[in-house]
C-alpha positions as CSV (number, residue, x, y, z in Angstrom):
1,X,32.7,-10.0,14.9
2,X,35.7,-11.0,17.1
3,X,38.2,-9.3,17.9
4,X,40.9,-11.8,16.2
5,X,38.5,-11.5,13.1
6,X,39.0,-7.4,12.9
7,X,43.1,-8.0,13.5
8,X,45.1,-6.8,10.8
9,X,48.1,-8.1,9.8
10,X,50.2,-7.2,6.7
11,X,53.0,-10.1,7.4
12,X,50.8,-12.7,5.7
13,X,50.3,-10.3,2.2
14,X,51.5,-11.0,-0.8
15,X,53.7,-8.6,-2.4
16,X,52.1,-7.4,-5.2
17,X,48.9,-7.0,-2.0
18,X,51.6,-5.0,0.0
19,X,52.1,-2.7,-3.3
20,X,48.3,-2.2,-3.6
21,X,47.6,-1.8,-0.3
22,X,51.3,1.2,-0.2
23,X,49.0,2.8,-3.1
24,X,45.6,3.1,-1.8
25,X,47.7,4.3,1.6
26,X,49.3,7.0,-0.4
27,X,46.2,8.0,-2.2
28,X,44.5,8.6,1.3
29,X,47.6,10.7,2.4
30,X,46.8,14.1,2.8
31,X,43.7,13.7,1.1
32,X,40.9,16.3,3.0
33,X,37.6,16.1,1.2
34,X,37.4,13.9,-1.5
35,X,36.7,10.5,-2.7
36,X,39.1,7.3,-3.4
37,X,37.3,5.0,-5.3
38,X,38.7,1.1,-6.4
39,X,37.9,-0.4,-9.7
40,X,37.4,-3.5,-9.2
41,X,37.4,-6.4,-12.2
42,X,37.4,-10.1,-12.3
43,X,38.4,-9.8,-8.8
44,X,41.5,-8.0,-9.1
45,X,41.7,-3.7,-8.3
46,X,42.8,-2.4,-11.5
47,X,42.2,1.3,-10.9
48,X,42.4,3.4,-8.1
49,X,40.7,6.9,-8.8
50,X,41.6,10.3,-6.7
51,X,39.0,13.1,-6.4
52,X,40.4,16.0,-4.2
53,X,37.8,18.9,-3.7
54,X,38.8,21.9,-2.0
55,X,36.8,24.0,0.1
56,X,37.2,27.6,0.9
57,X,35.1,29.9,2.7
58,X,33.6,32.6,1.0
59,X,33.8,35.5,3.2
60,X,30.5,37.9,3.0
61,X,31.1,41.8,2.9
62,X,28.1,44.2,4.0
63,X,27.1,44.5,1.0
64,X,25.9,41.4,0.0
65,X,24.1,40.8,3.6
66,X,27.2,39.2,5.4
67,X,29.8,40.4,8.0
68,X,33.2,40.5,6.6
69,X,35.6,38.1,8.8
């Protein structure tokens, strides 16, 4: 693939493209672990779908075999 072919330009979009393309933006914001999934049908996105997961560290004591940190 050429370069020219990866360029990416949002001046030639559509605005109801420029929307979609604002939501799927905002739905990647400050997104950490997770999964943003399209619905795609006939061609057209109809859904977009936000799955955060958050991890936290378990901390271990003694006890249970672990170091507490």
């Amino acid at each position: 693939m050429s370069q020219s072919e990866d360029a990416f330009s949002t001046a030639d979009l559509p605005a109801a493209e420029l929307d979609l393309l604002r939501e799927v933006i905002r739905s990647l914001r400050g997104l950490r672990y997770g999964t943003v999934v399209l619905s795609v049908h006939e061609g057209r996105v109809v859904e977009i779908h936000r799955t955060e997961k958050i991890r936290r560290e378990v901390s271990r004591t003694k006890s249970d075999g672990g170091d507490s940190r």
